[in-house]
Residue, then its C-alpha position, 0 to 999 in steps of 0.5 A: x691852339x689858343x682856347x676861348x674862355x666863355x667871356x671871349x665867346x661872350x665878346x664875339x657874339x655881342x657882334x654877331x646879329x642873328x642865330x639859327x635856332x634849331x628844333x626837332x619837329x614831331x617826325x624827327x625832321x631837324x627844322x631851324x630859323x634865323x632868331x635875332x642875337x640881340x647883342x645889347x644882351x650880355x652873353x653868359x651860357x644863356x640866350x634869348x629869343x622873343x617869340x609867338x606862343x601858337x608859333x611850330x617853334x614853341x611847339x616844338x620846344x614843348x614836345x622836346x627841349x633840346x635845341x640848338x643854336x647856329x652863328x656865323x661872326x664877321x669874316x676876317x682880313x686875310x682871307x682868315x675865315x669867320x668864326x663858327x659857334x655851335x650851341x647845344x641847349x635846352x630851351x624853357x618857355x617864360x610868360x613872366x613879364x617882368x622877365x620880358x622887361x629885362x630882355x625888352x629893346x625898343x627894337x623889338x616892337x617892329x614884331x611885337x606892337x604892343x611891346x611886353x604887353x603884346x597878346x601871345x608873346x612868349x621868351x625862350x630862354x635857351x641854356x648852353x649845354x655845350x659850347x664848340x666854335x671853329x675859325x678856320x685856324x683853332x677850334x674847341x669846346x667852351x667850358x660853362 
């Protein structure tokens, strides 16, 4: 079994275009969306996510913190499957614009017009807990 240090997990979510980010909704039901990865982001325990304040999501995570991340890389050649990451974090909600300039791409403007000045946008910023990953061959838990 060869263990994955959090820079090779780093490495392999840079590739990886989008995340299932999981919250828990007022009756219990566990409730999640595709989030975009932004890869050009280097990853070091943290994510994340530019988001609507009034969205269920931010809601959600007002109500409770705890929430999770789901990504799938890219298969591999010789039917080896893909490498599966869980995350478990807890989520805190930042209306700092100069935080937004850090995380900001160009990109992003298809969903926010008006670019970090965008009325209602808020970034999530989710901190792994816990770390666990598959890939059909080796599985493990990422020490952060």
């Amino acid at each position: 079994m060869n263990e994955l240090s959090m820079k090779d997990i780093a490495e392999k979510i840079g590739d990886i275009d989008f995340t299932m980010l999981s919250t828990k909704t007022e009756g219990g039901a566990i409730a999640a969306r595709p989030m975009s990865n932004n890869g050009d982001v280097e990853f070091d325990g943290d994510s994340w996510f530019f988001t609507f304040e009034e969205s269920r999501m931010v809601q959600e995570i007002k109500v409770d913190p705890k929430v999770g991340l789901s990504l799938q890389g890219k298969g591999h050649l010789l039917g080896k499957p893909p490498l599966f990451i869980a995350m478990e974090a807890t989520a805190e909600l930042i209306r700092d614009k100069t935080v937004f300039e850090k995380h900001w791409k160009p990109e992003l403007e298809r969903w926010f017009k008006q670019g970090i000045d965008t009325p209602g946008m808020v970034l999530i910023k989710a901190h792994a807990d816990r770390i666990t990953y598959w890939d059909g061959e080796d599985e493990g838990t990422v020490k952060i």
